[in-house]
DOGU-694637 format. One line per field, with one value per residue (C-alpha): x, z, y; residue number from 1; residue in one letter; chain. Coordinates in steps of 0.25 Angstrom, whole numbers, plus 2048, in hexadecimal, padded with zeros to 3 digits. Each point is the difference from the previous one (the first is absolute). Example, Ala and Ser with C-alpha at 12.3 -4.5 7.8 and 13.67 -1.06 7.14 Angstrom:
! residues 2
u: [831,806]
w: [81F,7FE]
v: [7EE,80E]
n: [1,2]
res: [A,S]
chain: [A,A]
! end
This chain:
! residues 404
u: [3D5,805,80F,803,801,810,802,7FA,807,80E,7FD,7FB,80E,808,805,7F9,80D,7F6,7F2,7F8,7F3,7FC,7F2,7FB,7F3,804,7F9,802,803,80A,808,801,806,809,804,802,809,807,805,805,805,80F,7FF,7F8,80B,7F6,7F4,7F9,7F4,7FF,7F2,7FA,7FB,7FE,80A,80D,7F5,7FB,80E,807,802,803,80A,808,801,804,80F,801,7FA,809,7FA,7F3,7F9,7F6,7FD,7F5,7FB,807,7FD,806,7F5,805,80F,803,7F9,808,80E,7FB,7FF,80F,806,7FA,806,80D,7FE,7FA,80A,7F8,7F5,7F7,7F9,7FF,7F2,7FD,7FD,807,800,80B,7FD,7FF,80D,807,7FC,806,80B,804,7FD,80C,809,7FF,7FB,80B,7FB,7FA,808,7F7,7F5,7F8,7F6,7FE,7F4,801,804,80C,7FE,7F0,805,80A,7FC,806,805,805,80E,804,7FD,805,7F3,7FB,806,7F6,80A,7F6,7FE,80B,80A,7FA,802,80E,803,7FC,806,80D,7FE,7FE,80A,7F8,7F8,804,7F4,7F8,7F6,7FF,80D,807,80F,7FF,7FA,80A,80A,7FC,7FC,80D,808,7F9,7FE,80F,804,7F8,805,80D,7FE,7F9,80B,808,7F8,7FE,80F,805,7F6,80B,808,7F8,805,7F6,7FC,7FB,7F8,7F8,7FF,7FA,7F8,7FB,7FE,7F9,7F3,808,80C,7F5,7F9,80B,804,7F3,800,80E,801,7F2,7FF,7FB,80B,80B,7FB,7FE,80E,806,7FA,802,80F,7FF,7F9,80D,808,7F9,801,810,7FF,7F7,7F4,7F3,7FA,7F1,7FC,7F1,7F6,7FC,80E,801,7FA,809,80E,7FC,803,80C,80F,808,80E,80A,80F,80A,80D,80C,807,7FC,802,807,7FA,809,80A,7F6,800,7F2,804,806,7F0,7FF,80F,806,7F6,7FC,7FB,7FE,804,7F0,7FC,80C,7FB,7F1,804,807,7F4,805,7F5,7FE,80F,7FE,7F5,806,80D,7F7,7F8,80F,803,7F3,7FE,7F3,7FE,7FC,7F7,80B,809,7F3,800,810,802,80F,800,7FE,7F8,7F1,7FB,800,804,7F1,7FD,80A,7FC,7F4,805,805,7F5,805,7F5,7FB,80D,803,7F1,802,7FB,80E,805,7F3,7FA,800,7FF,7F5,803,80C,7F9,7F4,80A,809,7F0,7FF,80C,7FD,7F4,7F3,803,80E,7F7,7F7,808,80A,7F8,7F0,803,807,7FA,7FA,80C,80C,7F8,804,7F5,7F1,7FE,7F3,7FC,7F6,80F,807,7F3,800,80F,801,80B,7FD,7FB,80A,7FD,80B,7FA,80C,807,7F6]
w: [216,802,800,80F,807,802,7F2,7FD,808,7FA,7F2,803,80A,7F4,80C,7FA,7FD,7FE,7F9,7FF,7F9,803,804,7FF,7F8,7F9,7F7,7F4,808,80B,7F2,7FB,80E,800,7F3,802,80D,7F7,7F7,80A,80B,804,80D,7F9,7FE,802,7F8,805,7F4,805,7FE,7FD,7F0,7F8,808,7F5,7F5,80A,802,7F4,7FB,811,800,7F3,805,80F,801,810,800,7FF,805,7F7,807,7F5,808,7F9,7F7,7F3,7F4,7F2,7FD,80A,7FF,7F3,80B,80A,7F6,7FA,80F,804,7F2,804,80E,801,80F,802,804,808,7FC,807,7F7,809,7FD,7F3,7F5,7F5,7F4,7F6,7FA,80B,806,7F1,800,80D,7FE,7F3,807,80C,7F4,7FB,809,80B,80D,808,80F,806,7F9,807,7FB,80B,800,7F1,7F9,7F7,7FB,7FF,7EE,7F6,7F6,7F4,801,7F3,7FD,806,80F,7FC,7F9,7F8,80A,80A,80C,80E,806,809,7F4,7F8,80C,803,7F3,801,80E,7FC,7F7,80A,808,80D,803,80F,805,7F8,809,800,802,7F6,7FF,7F2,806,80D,7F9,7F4,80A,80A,7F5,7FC,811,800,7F5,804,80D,7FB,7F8,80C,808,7F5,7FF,80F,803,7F6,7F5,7F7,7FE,7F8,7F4,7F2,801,80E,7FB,7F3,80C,80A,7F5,7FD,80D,804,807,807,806,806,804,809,803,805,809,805,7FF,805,800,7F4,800,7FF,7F4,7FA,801,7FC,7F4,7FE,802,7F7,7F5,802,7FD,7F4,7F9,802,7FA,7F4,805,7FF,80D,804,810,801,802,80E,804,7F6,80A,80D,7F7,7FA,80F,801,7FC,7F6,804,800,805,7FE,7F8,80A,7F8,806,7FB,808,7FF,809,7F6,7F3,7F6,7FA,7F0,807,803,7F0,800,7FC,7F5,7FF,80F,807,80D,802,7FC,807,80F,7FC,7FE,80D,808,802,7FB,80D,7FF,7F1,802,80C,7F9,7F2,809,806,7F4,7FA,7F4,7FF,7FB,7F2,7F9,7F6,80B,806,7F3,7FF,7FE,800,7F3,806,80C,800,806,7FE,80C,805,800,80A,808,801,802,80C,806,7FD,7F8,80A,803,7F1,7FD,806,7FE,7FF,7F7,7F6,801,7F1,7FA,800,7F0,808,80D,7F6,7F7,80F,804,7F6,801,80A,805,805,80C,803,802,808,80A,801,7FF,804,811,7FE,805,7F6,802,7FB,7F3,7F3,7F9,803,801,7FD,809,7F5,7F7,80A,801,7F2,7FD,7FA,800,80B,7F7,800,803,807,80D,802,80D,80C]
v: [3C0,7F1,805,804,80F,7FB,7FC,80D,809,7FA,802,80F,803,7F7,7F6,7F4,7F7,7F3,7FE,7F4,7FF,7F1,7FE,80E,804,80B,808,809,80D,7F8,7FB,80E,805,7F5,802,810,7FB,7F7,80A,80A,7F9,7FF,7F9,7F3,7F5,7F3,7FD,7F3,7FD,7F2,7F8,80F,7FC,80B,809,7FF,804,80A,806,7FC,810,806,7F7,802,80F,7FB,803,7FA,7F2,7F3,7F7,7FA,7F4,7FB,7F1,7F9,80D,7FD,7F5,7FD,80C,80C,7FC,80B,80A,7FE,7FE,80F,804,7FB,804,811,7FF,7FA,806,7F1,7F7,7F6,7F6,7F9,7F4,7F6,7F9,804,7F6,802,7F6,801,80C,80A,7F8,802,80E,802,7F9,80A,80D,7FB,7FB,810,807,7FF,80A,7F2,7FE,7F8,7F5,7F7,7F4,7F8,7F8,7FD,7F2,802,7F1,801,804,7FD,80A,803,80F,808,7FD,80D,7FA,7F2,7FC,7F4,7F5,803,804,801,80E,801,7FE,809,80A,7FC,803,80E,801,7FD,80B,80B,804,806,7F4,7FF,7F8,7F6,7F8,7F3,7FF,7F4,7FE,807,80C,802,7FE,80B,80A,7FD,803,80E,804,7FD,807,80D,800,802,80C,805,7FE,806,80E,802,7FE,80A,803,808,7F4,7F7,7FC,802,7F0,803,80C,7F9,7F4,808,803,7F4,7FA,80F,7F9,7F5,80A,80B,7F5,7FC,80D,803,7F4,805,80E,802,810,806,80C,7F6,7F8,80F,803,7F4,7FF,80F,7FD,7F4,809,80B,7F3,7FA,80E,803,7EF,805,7F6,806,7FE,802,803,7F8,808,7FC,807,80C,80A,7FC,7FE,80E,806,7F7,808,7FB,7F9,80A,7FC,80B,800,7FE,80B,810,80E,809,80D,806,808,7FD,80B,801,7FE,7F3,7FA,7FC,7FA,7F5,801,7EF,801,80D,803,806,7F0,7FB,808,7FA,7F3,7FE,806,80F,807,808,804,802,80A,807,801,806,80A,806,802,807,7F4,7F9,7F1,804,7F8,7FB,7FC,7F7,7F9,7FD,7F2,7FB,7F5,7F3,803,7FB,80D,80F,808,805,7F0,7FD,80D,7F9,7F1,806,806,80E,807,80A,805,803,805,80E,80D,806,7F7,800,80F,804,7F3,7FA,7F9,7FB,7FB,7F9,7F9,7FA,7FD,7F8,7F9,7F8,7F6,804,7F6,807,80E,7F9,7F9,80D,80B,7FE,800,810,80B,80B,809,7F8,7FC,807,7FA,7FC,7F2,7FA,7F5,7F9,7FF,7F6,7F8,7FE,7FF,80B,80A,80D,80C,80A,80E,80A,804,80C,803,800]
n: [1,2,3,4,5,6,7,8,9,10,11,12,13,14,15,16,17,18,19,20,21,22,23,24,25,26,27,28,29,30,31,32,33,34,35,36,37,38,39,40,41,42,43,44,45,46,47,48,49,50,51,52,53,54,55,56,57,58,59,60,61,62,63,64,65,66,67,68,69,70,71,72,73,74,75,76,77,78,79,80,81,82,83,84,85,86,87,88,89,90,91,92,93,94,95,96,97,98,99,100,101,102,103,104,105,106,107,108,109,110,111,112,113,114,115,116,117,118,119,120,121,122,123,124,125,126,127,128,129,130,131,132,133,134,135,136,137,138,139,140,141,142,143,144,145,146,147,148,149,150,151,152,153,154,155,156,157,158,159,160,161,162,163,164,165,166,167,168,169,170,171,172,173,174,175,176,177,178,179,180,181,182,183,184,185,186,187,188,189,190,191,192,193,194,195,196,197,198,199,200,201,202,203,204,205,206,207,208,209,210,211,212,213,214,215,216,217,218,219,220,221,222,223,224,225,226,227,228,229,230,231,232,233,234,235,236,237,238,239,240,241,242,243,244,245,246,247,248,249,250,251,252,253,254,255,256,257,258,259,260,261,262,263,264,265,266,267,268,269,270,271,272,273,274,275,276,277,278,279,280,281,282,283,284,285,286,287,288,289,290,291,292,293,294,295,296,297,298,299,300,301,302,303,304,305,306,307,308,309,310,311,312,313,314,315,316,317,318,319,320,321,322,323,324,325,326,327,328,329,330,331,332,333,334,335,336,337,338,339,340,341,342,343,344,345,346,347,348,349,350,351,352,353,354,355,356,357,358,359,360,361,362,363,364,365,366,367,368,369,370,371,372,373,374,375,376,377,378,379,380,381,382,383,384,385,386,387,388,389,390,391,392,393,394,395,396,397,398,399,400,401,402,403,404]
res: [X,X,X,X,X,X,X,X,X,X,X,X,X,X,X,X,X,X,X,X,X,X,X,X,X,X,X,X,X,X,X,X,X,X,X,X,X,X,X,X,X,X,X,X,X,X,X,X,X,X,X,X,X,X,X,X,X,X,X,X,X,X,X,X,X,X,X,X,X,X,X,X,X,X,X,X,X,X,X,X,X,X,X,X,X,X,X,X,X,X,X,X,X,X,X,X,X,X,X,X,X,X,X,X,X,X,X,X,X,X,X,X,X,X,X,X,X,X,X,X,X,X,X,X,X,X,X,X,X,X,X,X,X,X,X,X,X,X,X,X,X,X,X,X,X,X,X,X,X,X,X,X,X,X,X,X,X,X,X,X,X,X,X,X,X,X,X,X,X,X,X,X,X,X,X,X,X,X,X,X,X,X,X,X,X,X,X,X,X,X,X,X,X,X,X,X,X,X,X,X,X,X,X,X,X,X,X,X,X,X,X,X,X,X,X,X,X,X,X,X,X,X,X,X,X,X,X,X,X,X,X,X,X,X,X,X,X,X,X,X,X,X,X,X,X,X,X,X,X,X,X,X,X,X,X,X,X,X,X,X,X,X,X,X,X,X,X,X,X,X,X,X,X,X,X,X,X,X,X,X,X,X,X,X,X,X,X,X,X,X,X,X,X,X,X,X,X,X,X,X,X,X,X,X,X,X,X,X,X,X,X,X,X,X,X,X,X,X,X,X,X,X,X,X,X,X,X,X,X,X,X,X,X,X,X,X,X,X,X,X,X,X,X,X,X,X,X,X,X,X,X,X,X,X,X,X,X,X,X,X,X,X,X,X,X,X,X,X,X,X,X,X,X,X,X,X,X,X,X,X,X,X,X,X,X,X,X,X,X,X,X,X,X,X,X,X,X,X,X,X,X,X,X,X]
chain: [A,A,A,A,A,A,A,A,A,A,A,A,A,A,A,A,A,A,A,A,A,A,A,A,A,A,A,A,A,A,A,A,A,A,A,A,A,A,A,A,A,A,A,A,A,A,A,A,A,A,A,A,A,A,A,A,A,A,A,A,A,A,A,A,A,A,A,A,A,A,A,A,A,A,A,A,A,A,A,A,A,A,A,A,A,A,A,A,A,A,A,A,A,A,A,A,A,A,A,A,A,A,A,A,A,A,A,A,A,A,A,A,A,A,A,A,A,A,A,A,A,A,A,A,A,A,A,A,A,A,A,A,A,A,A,A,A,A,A,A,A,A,A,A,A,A,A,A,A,A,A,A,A,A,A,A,A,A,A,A,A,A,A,A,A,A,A,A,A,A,A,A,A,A,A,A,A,A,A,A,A,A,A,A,A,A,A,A,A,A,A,A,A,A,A,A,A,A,A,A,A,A,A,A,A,A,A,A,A,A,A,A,A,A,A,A,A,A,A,A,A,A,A,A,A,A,A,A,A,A,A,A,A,A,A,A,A,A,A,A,A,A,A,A,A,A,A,A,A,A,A,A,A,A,A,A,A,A,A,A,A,A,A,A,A,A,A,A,A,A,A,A,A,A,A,A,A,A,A,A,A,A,A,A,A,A,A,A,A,A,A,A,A,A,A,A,A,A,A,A,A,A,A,A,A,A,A,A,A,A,A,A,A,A,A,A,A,A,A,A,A,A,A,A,A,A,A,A,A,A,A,A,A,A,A,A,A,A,A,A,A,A,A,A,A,A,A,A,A,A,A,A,A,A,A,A,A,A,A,A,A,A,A,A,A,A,A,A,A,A,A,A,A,A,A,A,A,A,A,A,A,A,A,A,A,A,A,A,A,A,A,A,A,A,A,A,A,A,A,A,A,A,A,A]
! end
């Protein structure tokens, strides 16, 4: 087995961070490993094909599946004739935001297609092509890349650069080039000075920006954020900011599981309810914002339930569901924003209900369960929760376990 007992181990404990296949024989059984590693790992984040021919066409399929890889090294492997492969491979996995094609001769076919997959495709950081001769063609491209007039390669290129807005590093480095991928690392880094310092704030144009420049500002907020935890939760709190804003805002994959665990921002209403001399009746009063979602809103669910509980009520499933006109979410929604769900999810509060409990079950997201509910013991559970449910996003399963 030409890949070393190290190498092994790494892939088998999922710790390999780094893996390069230069100047290893492999065979058709070592490419059907590494493939089968490629499609599951999560720890992989470098792949490093260099001078191994064969190995893109070898992998192409694992690493369309590969969610954890960003960095692609290809140096010397592709051609005008593999280039489609490798675009088909980048346009699957967005996750790839760094590529190595130092080496590789390209004449202008393989550098026109290229140069269209960065104008449309825009998930590129980093691109490198040192070791290549920008002047070496004037080939005539199609008009939709400056053709006809036979512009060199690194025009071409340019052109499509100026088009994408997460370029960050281009190598070799020209004065077109810095000054492009200056203008987009500066712009980035503002947003992600922006999101970090109070994510709630930003306006609906730094939303659709952040959007835009998505692999350019994790980029950065990896390199200066570092721990994986801290990137989940502010794009978790960015994502609670882009819904009250109306902007549809999707967590990449490669943080989906962590910002699952993260709680949503919650900052409470500076106005309380005093519960001291409150008359029940008084709960669904003033009628356009009740004083049961006023007490919710301003983070006094516990004195809400100790005050229901004197009083022999129970949070009915109707009064979960209550949603003041004007407000983005119903009253068990922000029970759960604040991290509440397993003191409202009783088996006082629900016995003899179970239509009640399935419909409040459903109203909130799988992850919300997950993260509130899964580390409780048996006893304070009301329903079963299936483990295999949380590992597929799916809602727990509902079934009233009755008083233990």
């Amino acid at each position: 087995m030409p890949i070393n007992p190290l190498t092994l181990k790494q892939m088998k404990d999922g710790t390999l961070g780094t893996l390069r296949l230069q100047g290893q024989p492999l065979d058709e059984r070592d490419w059907k490993m590494i493939g089968n590693f490629l499609r599951v790992t999560t720890s992989l984040k470098e792949l490093d094909l260099s001078f191994a021919h064969g190995s893109l066409e070898q992998l192409a399929d694992a690493l369309k599946q590969n969610k954890s890889v960003n960095k692609l090294s290809v140096s010397q492997i592709v051609q005008d004739h593999n280039m489609p492969l490798l675009i088909d491979i980048l346009k699957a996995n967005p996750a790839i935001t760094q590529v190595n094609l130092n080496n590789c001769y390209m004449q202008n076919l393989g550098m026109g297609m290229f140069a269209r997959f960065l104008k449309s495709h825009k998930s590129i950081t980093h691109l490198s092509f040192e070791g290549i001769n920008f002047e070496e063609m004037n080939p005539p491209f199609d008009r939709g890349m400056g053709g006809g007039s036979g512009q060199p390669k690194l025009a071409t290129l340019i052109k499509a650069l100026e088009a994408n807005p997460n370029i960050i590093e281009f190598l070799p480095e020209t004065k077109e080039t810095e000054a492009i991928c200056l203008a987009n690392r500066t712009a980035a880094e503002a947003l992600l000075t922006n999101a970090v310092a109070d994510a709630s704030v930003l306006s609906k144009t730094d939303l659709e920006s952040i959007k835009e420049r998505l692999p350019a500002f994790l980029h950065l907020a990896e390199f200066n954020l570092r721990k994986k935890d801290d990137i989940a939760q502010l794009l978790v709190n960015i994502e609670d900011t882009a819904s009250t804003a109306g902007v549809k805002f999707d967590i990449p994959a490669r943080y989906a599981a962590a910002a699952a665990s993260m709680p949503r921002p919650f900052k409470p209403a500076a106005e309380k309810v005093d519960f001291t001399n409150l008359q029940p009746i008084d709960l669904a009063k003033p009628e356009p914002a009740p004083r049961l979602y006023q007490a919710v809103e301003a983070g006094q669910v516990d004195e809400l339930l100790a005050y229901l509980k004197k009083e022999g009520m129970k949070l009915t499933v109707d009064a979960c569901f209550v949603k003041p006109e004007g407000k983005r979410e119903n009253l068990i929604e922000l029970i759960a924003r604040q991290g509440k769900l397993a003191e409202v999810m009783t088996v006082d509060n629900w016995l003899g209900d179970p239509r009640g409990l399935k419909k409040v079950t459903e109203a909130v997201p799988a992850r919300e369960w997950q993260r509130q509910l899964k580390d409780l013991p048996a006893d304070r559970l009301i329903f079963q929760v299936n483990a295999a449910s949380f590992k597929e996003a799916r809602r727990p399963k509902v079934q009233p376990a009755g008083p233990r």
